[in-house]
C-alpha positions, 0 to 999 in steps of 0.5 A, a space after each residue: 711515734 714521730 721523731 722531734 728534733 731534740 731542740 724543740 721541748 716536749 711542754 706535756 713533761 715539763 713544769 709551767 716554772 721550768 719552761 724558762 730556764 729550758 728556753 733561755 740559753 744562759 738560764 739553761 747553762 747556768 742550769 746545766 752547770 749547777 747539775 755538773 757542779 752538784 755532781 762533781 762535789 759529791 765525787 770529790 766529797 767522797 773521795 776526800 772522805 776515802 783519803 782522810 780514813 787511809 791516812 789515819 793519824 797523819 796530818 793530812 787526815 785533818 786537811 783531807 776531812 775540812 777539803 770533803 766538809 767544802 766540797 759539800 758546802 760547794 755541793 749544796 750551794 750549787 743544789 740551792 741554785 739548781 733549785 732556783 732554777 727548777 722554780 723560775 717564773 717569768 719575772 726574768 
């Protein structure tokens, strides 16, 4: 098997959509970004949840639970653009 440098992309494992937002710098970045995003909501949604249960009773709990509810309304949204960007057609 040939070592390819990791620039040039392999089209056999790649849907025909897709092509575009793995060619194009900024749609790839953006892309890129909404993964990081996806990714750091889910730890922070579910560290926000842990503070709310530890801190019981206290006023803080209901500040920790509406801070875990956005950073899943954030996760979502940044799922959705991933989305689009996994369909991308060449309307671009």
């Amino acid at each position: 098997m040939d070592n390819k440098p990791e620039a040039q992309l392999n089209t056999m494992s790649v849907k025909p959509l897709f092509l575009h937002t793995e060619l194009c710098h900024s749609c790839n970045r953006a892309y890129q970004i909404s993964q990081r995003v996806e990714q750091l909501g889910v730890c922070v949604a579910i560290v926000l949840a842990g503070l709310a249960i530890l801190t019981d009773g206290s006023g803080m709990q209901m500040g920790a639970v509406l801070l875990a509810v956005a950073a899943l309304i954030v996760t979502l949204g940044a799922n959705q653009l991933k989305h689009r960007f996994e369909m991308y057609s060449d309307s671009h």
